[in-house]
Backbone as a ProteinNet text record, in pm:
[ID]
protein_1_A
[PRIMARY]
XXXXXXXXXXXXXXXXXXXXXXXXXXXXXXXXXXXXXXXXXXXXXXXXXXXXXXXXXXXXXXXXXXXXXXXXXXXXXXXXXXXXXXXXXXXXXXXXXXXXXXXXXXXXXXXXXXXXXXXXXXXXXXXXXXXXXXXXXXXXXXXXXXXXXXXXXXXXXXXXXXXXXXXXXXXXXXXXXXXXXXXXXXXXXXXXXXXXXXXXXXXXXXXXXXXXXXXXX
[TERTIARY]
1318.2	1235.4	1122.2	1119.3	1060.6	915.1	955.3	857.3	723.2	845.2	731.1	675.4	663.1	596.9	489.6	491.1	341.2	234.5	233	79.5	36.8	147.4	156.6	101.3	143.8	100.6	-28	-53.5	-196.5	-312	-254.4	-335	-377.9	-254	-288.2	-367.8	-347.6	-404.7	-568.9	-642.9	-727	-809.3	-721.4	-761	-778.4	-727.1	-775.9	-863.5	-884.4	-986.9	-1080.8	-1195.3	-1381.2	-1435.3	-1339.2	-1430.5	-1392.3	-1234.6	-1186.9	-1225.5	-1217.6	-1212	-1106.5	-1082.3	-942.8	-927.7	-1045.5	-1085.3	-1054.9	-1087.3	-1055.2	-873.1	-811.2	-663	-591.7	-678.4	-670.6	-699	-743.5	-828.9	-685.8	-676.1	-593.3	-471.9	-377.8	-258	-305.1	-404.1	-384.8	-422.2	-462	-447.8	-314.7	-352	-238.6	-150.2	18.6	93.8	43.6	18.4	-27.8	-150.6	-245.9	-366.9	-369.4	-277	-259.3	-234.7	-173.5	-151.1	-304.6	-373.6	-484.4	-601	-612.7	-719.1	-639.2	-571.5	-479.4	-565.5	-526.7	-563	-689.8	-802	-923.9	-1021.1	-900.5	-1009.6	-962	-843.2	-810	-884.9	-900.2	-997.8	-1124.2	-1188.6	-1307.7	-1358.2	-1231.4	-1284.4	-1216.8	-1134.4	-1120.4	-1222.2	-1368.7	-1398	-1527.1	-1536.5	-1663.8	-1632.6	-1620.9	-1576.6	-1697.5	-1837.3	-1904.8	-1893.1	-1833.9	-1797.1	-1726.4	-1788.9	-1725.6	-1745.2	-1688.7	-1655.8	-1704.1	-1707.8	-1790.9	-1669.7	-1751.7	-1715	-1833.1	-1879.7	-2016.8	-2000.5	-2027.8	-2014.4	-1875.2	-1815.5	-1658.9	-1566	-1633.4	-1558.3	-1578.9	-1487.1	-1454.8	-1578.6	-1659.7	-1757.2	-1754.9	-1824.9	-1826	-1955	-2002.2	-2104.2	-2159.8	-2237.1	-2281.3	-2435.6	-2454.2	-2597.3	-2691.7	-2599.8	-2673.1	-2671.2	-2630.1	-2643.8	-2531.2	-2548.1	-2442.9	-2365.9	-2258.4	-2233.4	-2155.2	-2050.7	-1962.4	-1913.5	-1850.6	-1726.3	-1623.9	-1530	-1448.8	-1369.5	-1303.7	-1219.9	-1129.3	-1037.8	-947	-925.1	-891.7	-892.3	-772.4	-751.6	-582.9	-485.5	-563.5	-527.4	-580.3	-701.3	-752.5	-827.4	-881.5	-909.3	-1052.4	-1185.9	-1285.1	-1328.8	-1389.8	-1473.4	-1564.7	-1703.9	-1824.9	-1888.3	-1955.2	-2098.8	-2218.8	-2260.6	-2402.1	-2502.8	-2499.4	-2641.3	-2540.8	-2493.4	-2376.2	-2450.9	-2589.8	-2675.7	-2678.7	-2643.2	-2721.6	-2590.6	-2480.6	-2342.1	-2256.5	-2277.4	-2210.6	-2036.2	-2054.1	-1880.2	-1844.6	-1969.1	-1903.1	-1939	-1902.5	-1965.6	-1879.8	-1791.6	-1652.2	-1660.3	-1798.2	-1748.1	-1698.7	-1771.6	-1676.1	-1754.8	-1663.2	-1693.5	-1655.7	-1590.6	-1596.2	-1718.4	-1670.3	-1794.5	-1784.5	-1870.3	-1839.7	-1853.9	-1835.3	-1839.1	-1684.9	-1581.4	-1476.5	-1367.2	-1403.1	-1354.5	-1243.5	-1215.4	-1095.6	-953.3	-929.6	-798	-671.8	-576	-481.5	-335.2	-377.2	-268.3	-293.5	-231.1	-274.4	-345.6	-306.4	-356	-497.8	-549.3	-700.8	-815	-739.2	-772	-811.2	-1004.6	-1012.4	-864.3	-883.2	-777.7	-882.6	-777.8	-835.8	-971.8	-921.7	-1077.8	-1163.1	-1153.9	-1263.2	-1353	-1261.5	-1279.5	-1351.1	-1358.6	-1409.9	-1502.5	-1530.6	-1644	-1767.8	-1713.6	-1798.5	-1878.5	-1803.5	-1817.2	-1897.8	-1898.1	-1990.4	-2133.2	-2133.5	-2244.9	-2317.4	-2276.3	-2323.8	-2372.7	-2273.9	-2348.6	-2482.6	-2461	-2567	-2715.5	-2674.2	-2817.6	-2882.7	-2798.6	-2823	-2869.7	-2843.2	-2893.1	-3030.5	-3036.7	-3201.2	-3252.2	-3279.9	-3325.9	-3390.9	-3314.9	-3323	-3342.6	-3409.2	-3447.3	-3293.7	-3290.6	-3160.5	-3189.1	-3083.9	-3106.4	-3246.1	-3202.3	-3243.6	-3404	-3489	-3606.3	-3642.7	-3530.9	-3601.6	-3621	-3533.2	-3553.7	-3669.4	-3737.4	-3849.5	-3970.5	-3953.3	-4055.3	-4078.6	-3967.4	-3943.3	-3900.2	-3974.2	-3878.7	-3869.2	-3793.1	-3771.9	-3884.4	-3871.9	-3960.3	-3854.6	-3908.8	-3841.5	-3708.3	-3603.1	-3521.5	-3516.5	-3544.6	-3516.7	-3456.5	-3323.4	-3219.8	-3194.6	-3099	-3055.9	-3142.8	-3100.1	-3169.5	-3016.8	-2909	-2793	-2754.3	-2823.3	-2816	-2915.6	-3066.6	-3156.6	-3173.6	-3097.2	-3046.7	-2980	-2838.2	-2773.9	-2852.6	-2933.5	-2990.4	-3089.9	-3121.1	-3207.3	-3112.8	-2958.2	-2945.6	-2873.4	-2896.7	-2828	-2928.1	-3027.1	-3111.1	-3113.1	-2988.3	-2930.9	-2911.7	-2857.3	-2842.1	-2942.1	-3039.7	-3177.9	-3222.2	-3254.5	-3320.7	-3300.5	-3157	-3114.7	-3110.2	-3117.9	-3159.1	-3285.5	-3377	-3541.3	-3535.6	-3469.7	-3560.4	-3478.6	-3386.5	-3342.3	-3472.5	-3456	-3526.6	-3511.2	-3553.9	-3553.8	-3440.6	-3403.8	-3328.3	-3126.9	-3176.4	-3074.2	-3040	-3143.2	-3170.8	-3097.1	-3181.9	-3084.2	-2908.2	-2870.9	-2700.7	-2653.3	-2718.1	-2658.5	-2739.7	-2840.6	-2835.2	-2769.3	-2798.3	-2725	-2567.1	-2496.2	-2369.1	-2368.4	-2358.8	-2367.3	-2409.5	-2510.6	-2566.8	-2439.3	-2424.6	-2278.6	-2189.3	-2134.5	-2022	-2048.7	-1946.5	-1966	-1905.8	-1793.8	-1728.8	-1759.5	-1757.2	-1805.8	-1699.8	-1611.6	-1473.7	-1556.8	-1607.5	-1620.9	-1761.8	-1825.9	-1974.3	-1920.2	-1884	-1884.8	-1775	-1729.6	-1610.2	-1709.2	-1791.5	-1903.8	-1978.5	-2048.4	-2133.8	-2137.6	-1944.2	-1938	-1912.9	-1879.1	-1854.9	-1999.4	-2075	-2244.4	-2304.4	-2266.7	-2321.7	-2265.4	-2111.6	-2077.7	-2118.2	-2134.7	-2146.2	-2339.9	-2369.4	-2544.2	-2530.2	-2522.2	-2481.3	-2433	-2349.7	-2344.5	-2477	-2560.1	-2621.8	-2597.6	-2472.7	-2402.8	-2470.1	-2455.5	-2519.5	-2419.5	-2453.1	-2376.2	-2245.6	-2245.6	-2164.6	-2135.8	-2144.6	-2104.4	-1965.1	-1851.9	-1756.5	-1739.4	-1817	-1822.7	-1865.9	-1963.3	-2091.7	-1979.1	-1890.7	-1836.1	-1670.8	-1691.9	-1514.8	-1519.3
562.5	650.7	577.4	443.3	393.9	332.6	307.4	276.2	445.3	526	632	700.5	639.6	682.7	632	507.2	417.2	481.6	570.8	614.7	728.8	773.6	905	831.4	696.1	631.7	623.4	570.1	487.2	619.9	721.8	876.4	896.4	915.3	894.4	843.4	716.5	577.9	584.5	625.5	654	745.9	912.3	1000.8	975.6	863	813.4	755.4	642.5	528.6	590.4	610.4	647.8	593.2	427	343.3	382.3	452.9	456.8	598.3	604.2	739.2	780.2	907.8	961.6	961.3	1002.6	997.5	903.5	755.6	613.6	607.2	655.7	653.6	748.5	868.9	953	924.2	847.6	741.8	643	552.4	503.2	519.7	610	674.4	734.6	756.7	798.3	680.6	622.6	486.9	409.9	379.9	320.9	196.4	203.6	116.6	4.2	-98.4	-184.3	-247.6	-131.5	-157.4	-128.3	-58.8	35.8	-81.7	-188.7	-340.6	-395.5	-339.5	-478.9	-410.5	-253	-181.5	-199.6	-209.2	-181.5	-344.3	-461.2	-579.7	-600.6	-555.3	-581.5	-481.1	-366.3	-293	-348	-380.2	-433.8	-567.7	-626.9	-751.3	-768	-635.6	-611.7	-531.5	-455	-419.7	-543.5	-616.3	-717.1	-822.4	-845.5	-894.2	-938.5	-760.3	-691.1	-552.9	-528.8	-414.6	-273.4	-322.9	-190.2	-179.5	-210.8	-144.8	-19.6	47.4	188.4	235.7	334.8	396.9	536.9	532.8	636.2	670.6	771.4	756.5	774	730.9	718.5	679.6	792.1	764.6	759	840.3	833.2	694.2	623.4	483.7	492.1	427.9	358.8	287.2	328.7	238	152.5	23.5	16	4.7	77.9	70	-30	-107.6	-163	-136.1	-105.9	-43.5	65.7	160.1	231.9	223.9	96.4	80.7	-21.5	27.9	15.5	-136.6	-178.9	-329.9	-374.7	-283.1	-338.4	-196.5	-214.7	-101.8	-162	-94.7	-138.2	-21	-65.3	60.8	51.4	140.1	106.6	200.3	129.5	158.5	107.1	170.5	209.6	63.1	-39.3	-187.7	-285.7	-273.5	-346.8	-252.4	-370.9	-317.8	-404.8	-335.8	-444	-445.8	-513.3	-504.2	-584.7	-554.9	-610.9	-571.5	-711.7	-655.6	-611.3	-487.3	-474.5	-561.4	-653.8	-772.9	-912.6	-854.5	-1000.4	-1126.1	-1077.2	-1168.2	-1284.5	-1254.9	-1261.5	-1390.6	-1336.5	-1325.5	-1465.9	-1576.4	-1718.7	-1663.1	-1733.7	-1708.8	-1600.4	-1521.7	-1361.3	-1394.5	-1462.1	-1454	-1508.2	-1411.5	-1412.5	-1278.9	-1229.5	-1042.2	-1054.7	-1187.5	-1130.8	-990	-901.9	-765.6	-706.6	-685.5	-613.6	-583.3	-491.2	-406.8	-525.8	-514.5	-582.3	-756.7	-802.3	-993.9	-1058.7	-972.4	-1133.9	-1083.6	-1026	-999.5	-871.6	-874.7	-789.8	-807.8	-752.4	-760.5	-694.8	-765.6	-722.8	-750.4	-842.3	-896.2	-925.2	-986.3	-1085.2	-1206.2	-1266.2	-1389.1	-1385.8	-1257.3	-1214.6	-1203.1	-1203.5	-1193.2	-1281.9	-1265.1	-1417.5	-1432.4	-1519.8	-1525.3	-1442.5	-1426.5	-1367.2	-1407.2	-1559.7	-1639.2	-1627.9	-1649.9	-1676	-1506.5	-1410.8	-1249.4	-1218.9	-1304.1	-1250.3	-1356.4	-1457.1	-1554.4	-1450.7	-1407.2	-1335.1	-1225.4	-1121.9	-1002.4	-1091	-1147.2	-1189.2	-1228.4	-1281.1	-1349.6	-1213.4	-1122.1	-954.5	-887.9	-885.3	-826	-905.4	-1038.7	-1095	-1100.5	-1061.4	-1026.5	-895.7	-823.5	-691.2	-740.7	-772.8	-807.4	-887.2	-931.7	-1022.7	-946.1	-845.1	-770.2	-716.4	-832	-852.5	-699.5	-647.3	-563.9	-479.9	-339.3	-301.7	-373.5	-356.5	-406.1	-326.4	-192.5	-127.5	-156.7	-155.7	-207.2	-357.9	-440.5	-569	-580	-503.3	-492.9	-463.9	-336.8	-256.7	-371.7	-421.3	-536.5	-608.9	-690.9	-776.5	-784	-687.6	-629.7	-762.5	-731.6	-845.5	-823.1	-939.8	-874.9	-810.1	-771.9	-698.5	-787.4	-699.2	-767.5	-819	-935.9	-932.8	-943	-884.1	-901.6	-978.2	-1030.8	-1138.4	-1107.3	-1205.6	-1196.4	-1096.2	-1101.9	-1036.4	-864.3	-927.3	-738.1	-681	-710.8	-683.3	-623.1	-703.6	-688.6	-586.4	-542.7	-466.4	-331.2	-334	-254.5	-134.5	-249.3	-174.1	-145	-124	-102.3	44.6	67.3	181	260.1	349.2	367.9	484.8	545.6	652.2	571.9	400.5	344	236.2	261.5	159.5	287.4	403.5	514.5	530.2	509.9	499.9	418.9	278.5	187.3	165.5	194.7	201.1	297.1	385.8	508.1	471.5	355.2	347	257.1	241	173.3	43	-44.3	-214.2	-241.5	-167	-259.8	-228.7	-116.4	-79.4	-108.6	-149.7	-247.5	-374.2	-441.7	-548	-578.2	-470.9	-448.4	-510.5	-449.1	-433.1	-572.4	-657.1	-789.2	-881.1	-870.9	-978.7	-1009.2	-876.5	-899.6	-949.3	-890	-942.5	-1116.4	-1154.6	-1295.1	-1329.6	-1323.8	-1386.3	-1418.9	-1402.7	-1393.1	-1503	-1605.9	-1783.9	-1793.3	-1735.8	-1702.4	-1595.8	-1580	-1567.5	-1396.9	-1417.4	-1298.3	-1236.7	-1271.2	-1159	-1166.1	-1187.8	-1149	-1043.7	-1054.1	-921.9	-775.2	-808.5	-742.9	-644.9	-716.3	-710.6	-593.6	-660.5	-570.1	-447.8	-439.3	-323.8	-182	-254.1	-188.4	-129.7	-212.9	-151.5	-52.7	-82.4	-13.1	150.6	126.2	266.8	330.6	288.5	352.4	385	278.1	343.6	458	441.7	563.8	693.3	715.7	809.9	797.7	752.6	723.5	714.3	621.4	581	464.5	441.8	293.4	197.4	109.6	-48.7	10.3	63.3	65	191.5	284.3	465.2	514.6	379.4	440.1	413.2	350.7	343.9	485.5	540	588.2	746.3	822.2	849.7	862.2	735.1	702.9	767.6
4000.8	3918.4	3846.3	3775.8	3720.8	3800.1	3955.1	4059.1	4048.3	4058.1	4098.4	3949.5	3866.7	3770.9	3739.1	3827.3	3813.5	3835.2	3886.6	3951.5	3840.9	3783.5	3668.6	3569.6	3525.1	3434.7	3375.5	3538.4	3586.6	3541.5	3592.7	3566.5	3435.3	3364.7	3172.5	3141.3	3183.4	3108	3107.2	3258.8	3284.7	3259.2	3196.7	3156	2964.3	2933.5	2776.9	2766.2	2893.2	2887.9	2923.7	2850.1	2944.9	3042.7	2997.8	3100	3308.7	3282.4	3435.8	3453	3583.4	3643.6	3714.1	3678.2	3730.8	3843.9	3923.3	4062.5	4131.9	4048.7	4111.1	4146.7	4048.4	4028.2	4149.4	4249.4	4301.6	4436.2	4440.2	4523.1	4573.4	4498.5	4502.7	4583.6	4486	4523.7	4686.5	4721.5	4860.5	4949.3	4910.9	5021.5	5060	5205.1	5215.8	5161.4	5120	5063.4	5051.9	5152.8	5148.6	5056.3	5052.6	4991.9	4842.7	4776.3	4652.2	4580	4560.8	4435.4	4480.2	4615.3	4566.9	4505.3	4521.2	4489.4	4326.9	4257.1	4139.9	4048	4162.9	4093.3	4081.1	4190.4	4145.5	4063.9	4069.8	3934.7	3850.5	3759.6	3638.1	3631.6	3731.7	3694.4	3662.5	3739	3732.2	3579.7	3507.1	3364.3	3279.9	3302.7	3219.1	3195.6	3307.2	3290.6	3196.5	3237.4	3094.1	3047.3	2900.6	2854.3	2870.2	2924.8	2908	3070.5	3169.4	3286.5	3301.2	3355.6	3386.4	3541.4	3604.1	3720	3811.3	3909.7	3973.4	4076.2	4178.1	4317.4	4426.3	4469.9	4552.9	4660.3	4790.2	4893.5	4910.8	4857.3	4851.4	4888.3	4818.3	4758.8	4577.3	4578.8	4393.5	4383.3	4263.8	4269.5	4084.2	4066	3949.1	3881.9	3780	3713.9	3600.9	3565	3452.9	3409.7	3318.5	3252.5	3348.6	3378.8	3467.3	3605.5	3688.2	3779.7	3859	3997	4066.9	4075.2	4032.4	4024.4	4165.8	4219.8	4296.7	4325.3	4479.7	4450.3	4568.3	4600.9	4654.1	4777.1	4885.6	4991.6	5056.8	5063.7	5169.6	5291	5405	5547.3	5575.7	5721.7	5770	5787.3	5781.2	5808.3	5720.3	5664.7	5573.2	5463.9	5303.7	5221.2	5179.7	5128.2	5093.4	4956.8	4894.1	4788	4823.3	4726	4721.6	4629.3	4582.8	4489.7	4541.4	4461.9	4518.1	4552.8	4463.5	4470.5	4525.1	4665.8	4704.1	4727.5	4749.6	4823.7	4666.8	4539.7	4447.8	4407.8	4403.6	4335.4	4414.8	4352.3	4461.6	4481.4	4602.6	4627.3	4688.2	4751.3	4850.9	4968.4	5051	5186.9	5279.7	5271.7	5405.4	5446.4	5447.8	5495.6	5637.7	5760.3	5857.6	5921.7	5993.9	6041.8	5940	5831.3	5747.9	5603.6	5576.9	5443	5357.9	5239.9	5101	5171.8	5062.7	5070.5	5124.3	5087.9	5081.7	5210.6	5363.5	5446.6	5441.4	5522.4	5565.4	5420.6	5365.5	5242.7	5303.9	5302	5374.3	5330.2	5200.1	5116.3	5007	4912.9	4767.9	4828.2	4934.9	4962.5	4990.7	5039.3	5073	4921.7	4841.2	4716.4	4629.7	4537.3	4437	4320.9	4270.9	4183.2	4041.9	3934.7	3823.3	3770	3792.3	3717.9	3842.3	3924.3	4002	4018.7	4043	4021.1	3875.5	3791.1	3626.1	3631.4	3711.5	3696.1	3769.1	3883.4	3972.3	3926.1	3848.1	3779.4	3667.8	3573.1	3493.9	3557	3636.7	3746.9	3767.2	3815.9	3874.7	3738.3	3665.3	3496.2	3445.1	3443.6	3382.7	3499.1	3614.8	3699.1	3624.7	3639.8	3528.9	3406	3332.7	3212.5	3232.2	3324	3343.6	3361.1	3441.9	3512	3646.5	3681.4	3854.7	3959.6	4006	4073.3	4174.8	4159.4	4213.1	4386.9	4423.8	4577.8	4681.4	4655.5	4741.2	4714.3	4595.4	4526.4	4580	4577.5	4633	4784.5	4856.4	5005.8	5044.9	4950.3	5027.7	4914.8	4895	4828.4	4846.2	4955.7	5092.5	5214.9	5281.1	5427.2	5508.8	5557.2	5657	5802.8	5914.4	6012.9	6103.3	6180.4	6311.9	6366	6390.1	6477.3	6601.7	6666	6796.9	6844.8	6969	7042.8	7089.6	7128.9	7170.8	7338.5	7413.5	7572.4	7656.9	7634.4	7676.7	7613.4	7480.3	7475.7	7480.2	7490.2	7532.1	7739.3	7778.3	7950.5	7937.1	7844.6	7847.9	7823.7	7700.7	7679.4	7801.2	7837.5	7966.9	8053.3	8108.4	8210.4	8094.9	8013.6	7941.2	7849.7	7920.1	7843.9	7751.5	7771.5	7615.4	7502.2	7528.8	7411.2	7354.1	7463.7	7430.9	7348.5	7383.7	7295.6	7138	7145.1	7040.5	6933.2	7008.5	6907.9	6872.1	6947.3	6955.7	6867.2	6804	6711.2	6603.6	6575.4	6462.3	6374.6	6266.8	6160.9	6185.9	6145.2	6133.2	6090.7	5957.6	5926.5	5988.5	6070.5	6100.3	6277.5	6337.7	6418.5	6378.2	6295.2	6205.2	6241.8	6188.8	6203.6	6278	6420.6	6518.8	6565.7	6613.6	6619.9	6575.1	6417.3	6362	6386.5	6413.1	6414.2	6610.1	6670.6	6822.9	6828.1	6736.1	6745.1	6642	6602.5	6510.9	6595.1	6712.3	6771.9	6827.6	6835.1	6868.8	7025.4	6992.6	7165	7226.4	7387.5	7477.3	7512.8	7470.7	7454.3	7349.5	7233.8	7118.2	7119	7180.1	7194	7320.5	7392.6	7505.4	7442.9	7357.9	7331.3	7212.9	7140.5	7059.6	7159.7	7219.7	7314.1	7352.3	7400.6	7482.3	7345.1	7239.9	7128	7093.9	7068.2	7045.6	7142.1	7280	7373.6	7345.9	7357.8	7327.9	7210.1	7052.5	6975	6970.8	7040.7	7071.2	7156.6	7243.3	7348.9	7268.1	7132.5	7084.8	6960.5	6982.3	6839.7	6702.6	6699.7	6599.2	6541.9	6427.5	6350.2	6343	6313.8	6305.1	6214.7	6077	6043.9	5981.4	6089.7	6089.3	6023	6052.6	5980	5853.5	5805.8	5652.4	5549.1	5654.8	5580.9	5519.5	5567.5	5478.7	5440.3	5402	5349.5	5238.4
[MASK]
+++++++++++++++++++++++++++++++++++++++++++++++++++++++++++++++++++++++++++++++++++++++++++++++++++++++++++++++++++++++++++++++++++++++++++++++++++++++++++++++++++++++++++++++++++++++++++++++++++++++++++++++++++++++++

């Protein structure tokens, strides 16, 4: 009895505090077992680490707010769980995303997880960009676009012998072009660059984006 009252708890607790959202707690409880202690540990770390943090849901993920604007949020999926800061590019210490969303890879345990300090060093790092006044992401992108993507020479070949999914990538945007290079050129072996490939090909072929199943978790 005492196990299953945790989440009843967690509900209260959240419906006193301003800073949580009930939603987040709702959120939660429906994710899978596995993921429910780590989505549990990195929100408590993430308001322990600054008290004017507060909570959303955007894009139907947990998101966390500081002065208006978007700091981090976090998700869980049927095998793994992610978090990330908005400004990861900004934030030292996030860059194990891997194929997964967010900065610190695939979460799948405690062991996938920063420790407290290193999790409240990070979150301070992300607040105090905010506090400088460092430009939201989406503002510094279009203030510095990148240039054009170019394909590799193998998915560029592929491309042409599949021209529902050349169409498709040709009418996407740059930076969504992007996606789908950068990750294919990431792949070091010769198994996960083709394994890569055939994955892109099909989801071009439906005119799907690099990362369609995110877009509404």
């Amino acid at each position: 009895m005492p196990a299953a009252a945790k989440p009843q708890a967690a509900t209260q607790a959240a419906a006193t505090d301003p800073s949580r959202d009930p939603r987040v707690d709702a959120y939660i409880e429906r994710a899978a077992e596995f993921a429910q202690p780590l989505l549990r540990k990195l929100r408590d770390g993430v308001h322990a680490a600054h008290p004017c943090i507060t909570e959303a849901i955007k894009w139907g993920m947990p998101t966390f707010m500081y002065g208006g604007r978007i700091l981090a949020n976090m998700a869980a999926f049927k095998a793994h769980a992610t978090f990330g800061f908005w400004q990861g590019e900004e934030v030292a210490g996030t860059d194990k995303a891997g194929d997964a969303m967010g900065q610190f890879g695939r979460l799948t345990g405690p062991k996938d997880l920063p420790s407290s300090a290193q999790l409240k060093a990070l979150v301070r790092q992300a607040t105090a960009l905010v506090d400088a006044g460092a430009p939201p992401r989406s503002n510094r992108r279009s203030a510095e676009p990148k240039p054009a993507a170019i394909p590799p020479d193998f998915f560029r070949e592929a491309l042409a012998r599949y021209p529902t999914a050349r169409a498709h990538f040709e009418a996407f945007p740059p930076s969504q072009q992007r996606e789908y290079v950068e990750w294919l050129a990431e792949a070091k072996q010769a198994a996960t660059r083709e394994r890569r490939l055939a994955q892109a090909l099909e989801w071009l072929a439906e005119g799907k984006r690099r990362n369609w199943k995110y877009e509404n978790c």
